[in-house]
Residue, then its C-alpha position, 0 to 999 in steps of 0.5 A: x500623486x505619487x506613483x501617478x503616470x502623468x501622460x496617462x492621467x491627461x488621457x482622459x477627460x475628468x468626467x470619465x469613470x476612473x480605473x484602478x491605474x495599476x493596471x494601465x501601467x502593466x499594460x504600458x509597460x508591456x508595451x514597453x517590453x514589446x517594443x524594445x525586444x520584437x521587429x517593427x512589424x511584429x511589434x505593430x500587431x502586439x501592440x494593436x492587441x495591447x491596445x485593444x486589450x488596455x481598451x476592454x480592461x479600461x471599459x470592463x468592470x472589475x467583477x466581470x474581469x475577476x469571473x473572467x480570470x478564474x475561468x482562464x487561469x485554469x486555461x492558462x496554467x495548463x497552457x504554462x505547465x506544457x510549455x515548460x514540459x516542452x522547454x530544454x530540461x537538465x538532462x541529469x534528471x529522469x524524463x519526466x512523464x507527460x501530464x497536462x495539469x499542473x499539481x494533479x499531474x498523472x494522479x489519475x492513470x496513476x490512481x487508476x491502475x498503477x501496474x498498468x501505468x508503469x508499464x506504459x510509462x516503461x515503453x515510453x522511458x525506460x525504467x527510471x522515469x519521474x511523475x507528478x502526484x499530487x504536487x510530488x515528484x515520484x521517481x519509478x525505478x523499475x525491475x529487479x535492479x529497480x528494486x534493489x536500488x530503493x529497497x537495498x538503498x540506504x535508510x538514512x538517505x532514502x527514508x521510510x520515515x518521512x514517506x509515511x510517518x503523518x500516515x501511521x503514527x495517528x493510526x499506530x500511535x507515537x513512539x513507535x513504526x515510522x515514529x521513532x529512529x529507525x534504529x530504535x524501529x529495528x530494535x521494535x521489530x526484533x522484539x516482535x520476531x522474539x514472539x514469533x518462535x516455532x513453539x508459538x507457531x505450534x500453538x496456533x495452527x490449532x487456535x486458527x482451525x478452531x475459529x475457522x470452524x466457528x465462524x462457519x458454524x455461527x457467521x450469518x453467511x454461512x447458514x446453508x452450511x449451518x442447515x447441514x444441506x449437501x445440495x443446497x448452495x450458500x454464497x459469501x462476501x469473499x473480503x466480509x468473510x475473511x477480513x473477519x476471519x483474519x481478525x478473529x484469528x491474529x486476535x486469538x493468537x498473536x493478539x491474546x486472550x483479553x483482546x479476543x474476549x474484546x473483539x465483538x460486535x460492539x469493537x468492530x465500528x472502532x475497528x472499522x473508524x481506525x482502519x478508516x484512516x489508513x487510506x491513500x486521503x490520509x497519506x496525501x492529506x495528514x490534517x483535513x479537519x473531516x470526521x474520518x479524521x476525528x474518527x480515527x483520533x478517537x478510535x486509536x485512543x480506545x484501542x491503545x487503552x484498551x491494551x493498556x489496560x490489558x497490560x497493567x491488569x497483567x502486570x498486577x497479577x504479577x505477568x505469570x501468564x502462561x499465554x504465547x501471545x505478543x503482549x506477553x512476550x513485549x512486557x518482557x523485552x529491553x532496548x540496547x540501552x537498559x530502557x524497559x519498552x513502555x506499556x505505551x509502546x506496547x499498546x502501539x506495537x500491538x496496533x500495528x501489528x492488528x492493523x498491518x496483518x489484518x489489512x495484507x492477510x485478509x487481501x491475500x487469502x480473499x485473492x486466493x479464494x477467488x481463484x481457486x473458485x474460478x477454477x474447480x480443478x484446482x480447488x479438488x487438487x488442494x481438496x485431494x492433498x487433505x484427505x492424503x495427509x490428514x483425513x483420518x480412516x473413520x472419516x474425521x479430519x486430524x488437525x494441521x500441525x506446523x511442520x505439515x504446512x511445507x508438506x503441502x506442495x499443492x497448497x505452497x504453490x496456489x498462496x506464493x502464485x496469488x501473492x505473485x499476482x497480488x502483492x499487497x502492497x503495489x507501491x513502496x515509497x521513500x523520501x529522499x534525504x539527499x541527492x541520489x544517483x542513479x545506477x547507470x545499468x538501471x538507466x543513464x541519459x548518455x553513456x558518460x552521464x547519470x541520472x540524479x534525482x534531487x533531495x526531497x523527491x520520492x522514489x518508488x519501486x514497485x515489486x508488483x510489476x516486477x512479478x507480472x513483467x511479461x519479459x520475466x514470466x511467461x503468461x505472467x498475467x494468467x494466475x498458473x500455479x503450477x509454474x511453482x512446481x518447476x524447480x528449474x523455472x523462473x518462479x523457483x529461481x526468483x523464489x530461491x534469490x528471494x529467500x536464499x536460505x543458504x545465501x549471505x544473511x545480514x542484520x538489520x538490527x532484528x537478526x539475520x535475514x535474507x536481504x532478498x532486494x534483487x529478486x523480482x519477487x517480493x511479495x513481503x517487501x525486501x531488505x531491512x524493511x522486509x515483513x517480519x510477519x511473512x512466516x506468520x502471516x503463511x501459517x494463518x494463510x494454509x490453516x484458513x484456506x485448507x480448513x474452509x477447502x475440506x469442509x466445502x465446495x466454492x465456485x465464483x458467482x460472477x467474473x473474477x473481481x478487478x482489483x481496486x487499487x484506490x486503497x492502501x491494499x490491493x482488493x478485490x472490487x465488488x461483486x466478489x461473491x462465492x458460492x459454497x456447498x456443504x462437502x458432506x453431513x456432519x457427523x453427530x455426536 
């Protein structure tokens, strides 16, 4: 017989039921390797256990052998990956988080509190350090310079692209975000920043008010307001109310009239199956064959149709609109080369667009409507800065306009501290295309040597930490907006590097902005992947937070909500609802 150990085939009488003999042979030959490598007294006690294990694999049967094994190869592989975290590693590469499952990693303090996971990795090994998530290397840098150093790092060796591109694109839709050459992605995005101009910005304040208003006089959470009651007090679902909000006011304004028009009961379930693609499953997981997946397929097909169509039936009646909205403005724009942007890319910019601004917009002003509701003292101080600018001598309210919006100190400085405690975003991510060295004034092994963070890994900087570091912010975990008003403080200078409206400028393809990367605020990202939308985005803010203040009272029914950091966006957890009184009568005609 061939492969066949003689001496061990006459070991045994005929009669005997037969083994599989393979694994006779791994045993022999662990004997083997025993008794060539250890001591003779060493090699006496491993080989009684050899044998006595050669015994009880011989006398087991092989489906008992298999139950056995799936319950120790769990044990095994915890006990392999520690060993190898204990091992001597290459000192090139940042310390590496210690996590006792293989592949899971630090998944779970990761998942759980992001914020609070890096600060406690920090204590342990200083700003640039590396977890496993999930079967991925992630290196974390850390801080201003953390942050400058992925997001002012190059694009074509640390790329957005690969990082998320099997996320958005079947939710944005092909050719375009993440699913186009980053070039062509700045050209996309100077397109969008065409239709963001002041003449627009203009136009809108008033379309926001005008659905603010509407809302609150026909949203079924709004009935003790609509009952014109002074005593009575409401309550409303703080995310419900405003991601409705949010939607109905980009749709009326950036999204256009059609979209508007479309954007009702029966389109919010297509809505809500679009967005539920967009999670952190979906990241990890680009391909499970689940019905959120399937969902979300069919729902980004309607909406791209549903743009589509906008579009040609615009194009027929020969695009003379007069509208200030994006599409209008898309239909007329051209890349470098001469190529018109394709209805298709329009529909898919569109998406993106409703998609990006209804998931940070609706987050932010949730968040500061639940601290203003915490503190009362607040809210009369933003409610005192309305009636000075804006309420006129026979009681009425004049509408906001856009350049009112920067003269509202009280206002600014409630919306840049909640976006200081609550950046949308708490973690950004590249994927590395190359080797990267780290900056040795972020962080080094020796003096003499430097960090390397190999190709294929991801780095992450996270600008959520930077803004509540206790050793940048006082009280940096205490939502205080008054520390805005302090033109010499750290939250103005940080606002200053960020902004930098007298600084350097530099183009990225869509024009000259503000690189902002050293700052350690940057509650719109930095660098050429910086929200062009942030000035939208304050505008929508402003009007909805200052047209619910004028018209009622809000205070928080529960303790402030945790932040639920198992989405793609920080929001608030439930219960996160706020109770509301009508301020007073409304004026009959």
């Amino acid at each position: 017989m061939v492969g066949t150990n003689s001496s061990a085939f006459h070991a045994h009488p005929p009669t005997a039921p037969t083994r599989p003999r393979p694994r006779r042979r791994c045993i022999s030959a662990a004997q083997g390797l025993v008794k060539m490598s250890l001591p003779d007294s060493v090699h006496a006690v491993l080989s009684s256990y050899v044998a006595h294990v050669r015994e009880f694999v011989a006398n087991s049967s092989t489906s008992y052998l298999v139950a056995l094994a799936l319950v120790n190869i769990p044990l095994i592989s915890i006990a392999l990956n520690v060993l190898f975290q204990l091992l001597p590693r290459d000192k090139s590469r940042p310390p590496l988080v210690w996590h006792w499952i293989p592949v899971f990693g630090s998944a779970a303090g990761y998942g759980q509190d992001p914020i609070q996971f890096f600060l406690d990795c920090r204590e342990k090994y200083g700003n640039v350090f590396t977890f496993v998530l999930l079967g991925r290397r992630v290196t974390v840098a850390l801080g201003p310079e953390g942050n400058n150093f992925i997001m002012g790092g190059k694009h074509t060796v640390m790329s957005a692209e690969d990082a998320y591109t099997h996320l958005t694109t079947p939710v944005f839709g092909k050719d375009v975000v993440y699913d186009c050459p980053n070039e062509m992605l700045m050209e996309q995005k100077k397109f969008v920043k065409f239709g963001l101009r002041l003449e627009n910005f203009r136009a809108y304040v008033s379309m926001i008010e005008d659905e603010v208003i509407q809302f609150m006089n026909k949203d079924s959470s709004f009935r003790i307001f609509q009952m014109n009651d002074i005593n009575e007090w409401g309550r409303f679902d703080v995310l419900d109310a405003v991601s409705e909000i949010t939607i109905l006011t980009a749709s009326r304004t950036l999204q256009g009239r059609e979209v508007r028009e479309a954007i009702n009961k029966n389109y919010a379930q297509v809505f809500a199956d679009l967005d539920g693609g967009f999670t952190p499953l979906h990241w990890l997981f680009p391909n499970l064959p689940l019905p959120s997946y399937r969902k979300r397929d069919l729902a980004q097909k309607k909406m791209s149709d549903l743009y589509i169509d906008i579009i040609r039936k615009r194009r027929e009646a020969g695009n003379t609109s007069d509208e200030v909205d994006m599409i209008a403005s898309l239909c007329n724009q051209k890349y470098r080369n001469g190529k018109v942007l394709e209805d298709h890319e329009i529909a898919h910019i569109m998406i993106a667009l409703l998609m990006a601004g209804q998931h940070t917009s609706s987050a932010t002003g949730s968040w500061i409507l639940l601290h203003l509701a915490q503190r009362p003292e607040i809210v009369e101080e933003v409610y005192q800065e309305q009636v000075k600018h804006f309420r006129n001598p026979d009681g009425t309210w004049r509408s906001m306009e856009y350049e009112d919006i920067r003269q509202l100190p009280v206002l600014d400085c409630v919306i840049r501290e909640t976006l200081r405690m609550h950046p949308p975003i708490h973690s950004i991510m590249r994927k590395l295309r190359d080797d990267v060295v780290v900056p040795q004034t972020l962080a080094s092994p020796s003096e003499d040597g430097s960090y390397v963070v190999p190709k294929g890994d991801m780095v992450l900087s996270s600008a959520a930490v930077s803004q509540v570091d206790p050793l940048l912010w006082r009280n940096s975990f205490e939502w205080d907006p008054s520390r805005w008003a302090d033109p010499e403080g750290v939250a103005q200078q940080a606002f200053k590097q960020y902004d930098d409206e007298n600084g350097a400028k530099v183009d990225f393809g869509f024009g000259l902005v503000s690189k902002g990367t050293e700052s350690p605020y940057q509650p719109f990202g930095a660098g050429r992947h910086r929200c062009i939308g942030e000035q939208f985005a304050y505008l929508q803010l402003s009007t909805v937070v200052a047209t619910l203040i004028r018209r009622v009272e809000i205070k928080l029914e529960t303790d402030m909500p945790k932040p639920n950091y198992q989405t793609m966006i920080t929001l608030p957890k439930k219960p996160r609802n706020i109770c509301y009184r009508r301020r007073e009568f409304e004026q009959q005609a």
